[in-house]
C-alpha positions as MATLAB code, in Angstrom:
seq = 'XXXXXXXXXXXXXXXXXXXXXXXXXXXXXXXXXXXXXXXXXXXXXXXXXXXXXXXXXXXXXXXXXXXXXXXXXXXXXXXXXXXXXXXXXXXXXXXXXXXXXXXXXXXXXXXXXXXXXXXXXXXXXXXXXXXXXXXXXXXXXXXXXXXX';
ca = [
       0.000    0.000    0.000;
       2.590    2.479   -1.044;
       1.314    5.998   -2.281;
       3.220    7.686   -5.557;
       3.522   11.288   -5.945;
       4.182   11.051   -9.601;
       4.134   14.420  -11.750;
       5.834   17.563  -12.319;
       4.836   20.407   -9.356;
       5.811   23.514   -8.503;
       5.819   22.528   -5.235;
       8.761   21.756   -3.108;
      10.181   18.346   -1.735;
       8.871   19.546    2.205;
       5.412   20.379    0.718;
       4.759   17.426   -1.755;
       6.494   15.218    1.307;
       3.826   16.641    3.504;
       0.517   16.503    1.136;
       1.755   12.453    0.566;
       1.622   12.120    4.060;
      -1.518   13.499    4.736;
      -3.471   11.809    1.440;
      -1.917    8.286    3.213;
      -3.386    8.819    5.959;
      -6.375   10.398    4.822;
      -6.690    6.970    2.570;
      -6.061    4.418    5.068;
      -8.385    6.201    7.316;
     -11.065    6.152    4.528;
     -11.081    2.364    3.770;
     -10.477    1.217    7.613;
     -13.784    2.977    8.380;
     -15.508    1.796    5.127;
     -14.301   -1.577    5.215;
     -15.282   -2.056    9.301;
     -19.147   -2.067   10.555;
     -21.845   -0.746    9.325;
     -21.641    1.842   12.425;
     -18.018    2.469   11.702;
     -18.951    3.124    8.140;
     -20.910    6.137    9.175;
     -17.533    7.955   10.565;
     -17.103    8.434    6.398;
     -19.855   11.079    6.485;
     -18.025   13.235    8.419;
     -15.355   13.337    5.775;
     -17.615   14.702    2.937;
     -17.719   18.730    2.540;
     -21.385   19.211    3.546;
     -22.138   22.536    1.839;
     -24.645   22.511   -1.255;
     -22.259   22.280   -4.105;
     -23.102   21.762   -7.813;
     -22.279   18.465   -8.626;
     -22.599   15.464   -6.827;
     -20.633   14.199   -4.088;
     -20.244   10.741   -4.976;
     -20.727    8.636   -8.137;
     -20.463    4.983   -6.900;
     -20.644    2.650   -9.740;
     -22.979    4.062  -11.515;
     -25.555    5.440   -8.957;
     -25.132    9.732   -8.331;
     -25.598   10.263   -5.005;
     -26.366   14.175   -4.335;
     -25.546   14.907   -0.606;
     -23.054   13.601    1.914;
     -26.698   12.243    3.471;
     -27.103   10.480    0.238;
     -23.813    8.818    0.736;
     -24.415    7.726    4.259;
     -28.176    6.117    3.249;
     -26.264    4.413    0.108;
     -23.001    3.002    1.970;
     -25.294    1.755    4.949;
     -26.763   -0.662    2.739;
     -23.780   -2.060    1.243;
     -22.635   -5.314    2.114;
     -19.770   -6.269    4.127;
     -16.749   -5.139    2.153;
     -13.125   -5.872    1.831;
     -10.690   -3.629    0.051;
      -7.290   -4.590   -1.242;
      -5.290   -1.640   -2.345;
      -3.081   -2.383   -5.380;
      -1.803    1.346   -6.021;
      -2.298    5.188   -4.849;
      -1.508    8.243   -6.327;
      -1.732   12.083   -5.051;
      -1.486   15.084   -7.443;
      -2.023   18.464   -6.322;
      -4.319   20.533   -8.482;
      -3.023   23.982  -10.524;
      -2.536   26.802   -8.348;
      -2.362   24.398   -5.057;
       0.453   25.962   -2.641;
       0.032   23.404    0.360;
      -2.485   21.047    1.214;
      -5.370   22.713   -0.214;
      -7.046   20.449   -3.140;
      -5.744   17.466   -4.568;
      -6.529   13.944   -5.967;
      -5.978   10.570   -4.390;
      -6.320    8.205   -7.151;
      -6.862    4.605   -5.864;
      -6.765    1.144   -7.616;
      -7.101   -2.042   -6.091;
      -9.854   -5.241   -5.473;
     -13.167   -4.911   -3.779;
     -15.234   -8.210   -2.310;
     -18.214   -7.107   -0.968;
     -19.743  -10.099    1.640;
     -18.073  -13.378    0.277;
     -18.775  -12.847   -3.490;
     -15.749  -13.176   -5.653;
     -13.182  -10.356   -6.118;
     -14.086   -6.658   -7.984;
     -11.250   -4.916   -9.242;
     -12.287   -1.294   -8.322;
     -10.836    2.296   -9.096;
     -11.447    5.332   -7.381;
     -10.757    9.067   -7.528;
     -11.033   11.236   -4.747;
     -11.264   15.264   -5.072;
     -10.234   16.529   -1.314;
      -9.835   20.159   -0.291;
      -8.703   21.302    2.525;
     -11.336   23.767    4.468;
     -12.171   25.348    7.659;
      -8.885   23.533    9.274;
      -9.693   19.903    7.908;
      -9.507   17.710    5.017;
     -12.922   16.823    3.491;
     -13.991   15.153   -0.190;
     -15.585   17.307   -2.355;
     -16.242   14.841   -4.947;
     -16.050   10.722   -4.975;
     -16.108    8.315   -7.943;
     -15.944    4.464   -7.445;
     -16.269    2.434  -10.344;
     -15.869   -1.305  -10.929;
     -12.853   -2.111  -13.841;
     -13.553   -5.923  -13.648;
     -14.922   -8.701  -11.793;
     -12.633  -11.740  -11.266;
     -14.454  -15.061  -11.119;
     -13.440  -18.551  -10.876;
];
């Protein structure tokens, strides 16, 4: 589970050092909550920017889910999951000087209850307001299924 800062920046070692570290542990937080209990699960809502914006907050395979409330209703019906992260990348978007908005790019596998494997990628948007990193925008989608 290594994260990659791969890209050309303006930004120095100490800063790009800095945003890797906090998108690592901004990740690993992410899936430890999503893949734990249903009541765990919930803990993601608090990552999602809750002002109106104008798109939506989360494309998950398919289904647009409007509102960080949308996300919570959707992800506490999902099954039991299991994530298996193959590779992460962060890029800072133009004009970033710190931590302010970036990407975490995510590949990996997915099984959700005991079905067989999903490979999955996912691309978080996450900017940094009101002293705390939150997602702004969230797509999951499903590469491939892997059966036997």
């Amino acid at each position: 589970q290594f994260l990659y800062f791969i890209g050309m920046s303006t930004l120095d070692n100490g800063v790009l050092n800095e945003l890797t570290s906090a998108a690592r542990r901004f990740k690993d937080a992410y899936y430890q909550a999503l893949d734990a209990s249903p009541e765990r699960r919930q803990e993601l809502l608090t990552r999602y920017y809750p002002a109106q914006v104008q798109h939506p907050v989360m494309t998950w395979n398919g289904h647009v889910l409007a509102t960080p409330a949308d996300v919570g209703q959707y992800m506490a019906n999902l099954p039991k999951t299991k994530h298996t992260i193959y590779s992460a990348d962060v890029q800072p978007l133009p004009g970033a000087e710190r931590i302010e908005t970036f990407f975490i790019t995510i590949t990996g596998t997915c099984i959700f209850d005991d079905e067989h494997p999903r490979n999955f990628y996912q691309r978080l948007t996450v900017c940094h307001q009101e002293g705390r990193l939150y997602i702004v925008q969230d797509y999951y989608r499903w590469t491939a299924e892997k059966t036997n």
